[in-house]
C-alpha positions in Angstrom: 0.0 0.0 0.0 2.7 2.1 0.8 4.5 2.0 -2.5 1.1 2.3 -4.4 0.5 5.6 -2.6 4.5 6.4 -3.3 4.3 5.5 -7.3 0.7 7.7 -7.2 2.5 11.0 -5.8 5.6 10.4 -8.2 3.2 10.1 -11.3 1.0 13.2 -10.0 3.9 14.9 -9.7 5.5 13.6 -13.2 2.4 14.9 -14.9 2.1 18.2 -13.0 5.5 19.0 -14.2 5.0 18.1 -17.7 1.8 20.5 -18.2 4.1 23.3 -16.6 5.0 23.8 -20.7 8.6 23.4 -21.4 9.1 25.0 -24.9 8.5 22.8 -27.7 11.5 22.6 -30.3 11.0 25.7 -32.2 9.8 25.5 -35.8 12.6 26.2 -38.6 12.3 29.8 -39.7 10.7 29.6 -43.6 12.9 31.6 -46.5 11.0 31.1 -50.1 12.7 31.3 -52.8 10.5 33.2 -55.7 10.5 35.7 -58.7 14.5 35.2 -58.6 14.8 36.2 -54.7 15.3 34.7 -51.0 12.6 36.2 -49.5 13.4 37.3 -46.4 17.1 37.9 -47.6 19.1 37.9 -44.3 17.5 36.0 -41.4 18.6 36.1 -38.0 18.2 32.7 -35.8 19.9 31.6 -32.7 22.3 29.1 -32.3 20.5 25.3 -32.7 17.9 27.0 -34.9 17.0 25.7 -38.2 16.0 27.4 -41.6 13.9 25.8 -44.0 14.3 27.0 -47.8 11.3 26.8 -50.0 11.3 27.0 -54.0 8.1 28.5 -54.6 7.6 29.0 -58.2 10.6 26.8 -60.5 13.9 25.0 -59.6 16.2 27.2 -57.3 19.4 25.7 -55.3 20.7 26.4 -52.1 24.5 26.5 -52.2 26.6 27.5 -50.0 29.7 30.4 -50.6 32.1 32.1 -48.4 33.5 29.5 -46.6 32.3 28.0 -42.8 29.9 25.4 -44.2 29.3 23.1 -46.9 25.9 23.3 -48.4 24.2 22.2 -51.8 20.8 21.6 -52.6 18.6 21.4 -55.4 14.9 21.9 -55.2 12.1 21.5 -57.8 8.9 23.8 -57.7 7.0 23.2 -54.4 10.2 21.2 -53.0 11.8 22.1 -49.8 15.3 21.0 -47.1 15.8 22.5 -43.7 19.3 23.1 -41.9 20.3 23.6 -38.2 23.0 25.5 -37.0 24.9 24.9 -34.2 27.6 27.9 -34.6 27.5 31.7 -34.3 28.3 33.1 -37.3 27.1 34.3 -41.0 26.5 31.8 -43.5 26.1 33.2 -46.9 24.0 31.1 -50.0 22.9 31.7 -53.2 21.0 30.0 -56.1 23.1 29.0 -58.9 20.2 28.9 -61.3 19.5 32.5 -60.6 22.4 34.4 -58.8 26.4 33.8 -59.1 29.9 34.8 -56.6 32.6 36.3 -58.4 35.6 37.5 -55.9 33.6 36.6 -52.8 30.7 38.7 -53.9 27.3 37.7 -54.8 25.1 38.7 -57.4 21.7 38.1 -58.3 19.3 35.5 -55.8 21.4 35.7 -52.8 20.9 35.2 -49.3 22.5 35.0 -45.8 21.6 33.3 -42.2 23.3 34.9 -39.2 23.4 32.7 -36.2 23.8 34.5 -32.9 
């Protein structure tokens, strides 16, 4: 009887705890990629977040430039891929369809995520 009443106090409690509300992992941040743009262009997240690229309306790529990370995706129409990052810092992308680096500098659909 004792340990009944024992485990029924530790599961009350367990459950009391758990509807306090600890935060839910956070959504990644959406960036859609349309009419030859990152929309938003520069995103700001915090370290662990995550951002989700979108190609909204024909093929775009997500490839990394700048140095710091090593990215490359391709996305049809409607298609999307998400990223977390771990490190403070300013990761820079662009589309290769769309946009191009010459000397470090970027031109055309170009984007960045700075991780704080």
């Amino acid at each position: 009887m004792k340990h009944t009443k024992r485990f029924a106090t530790a599961l009350a409690l367990t459950i009391a705890i758990g509807s306090i509300g600890v935060p839910a992992a956070s959504a990644a941040t959406l960036v859609r990629g349309s009419s030859m743009r990152w929309r938003p262009g520069t995103v700001t997240i915090a370290r662990g977040g995550a951002i989700r690229w979108k190609a909204v309306d024909t093929r775009h790529t997500v490839t990394a430039y700048g140095g710091g990370w090593s990215f490359s995706r391709s996305l049809a129409a409607g298609a999307s891929t998400t990223r977390t990052f771990n490190r403070a810092g300013t990761y820079r992308y662009y589309c290769t369809i769309h946009g191009s680096v010459a000397g470090g500098t970027c031109s055309g659909m170009c984007g960045k995520v700075v991780v704080g």
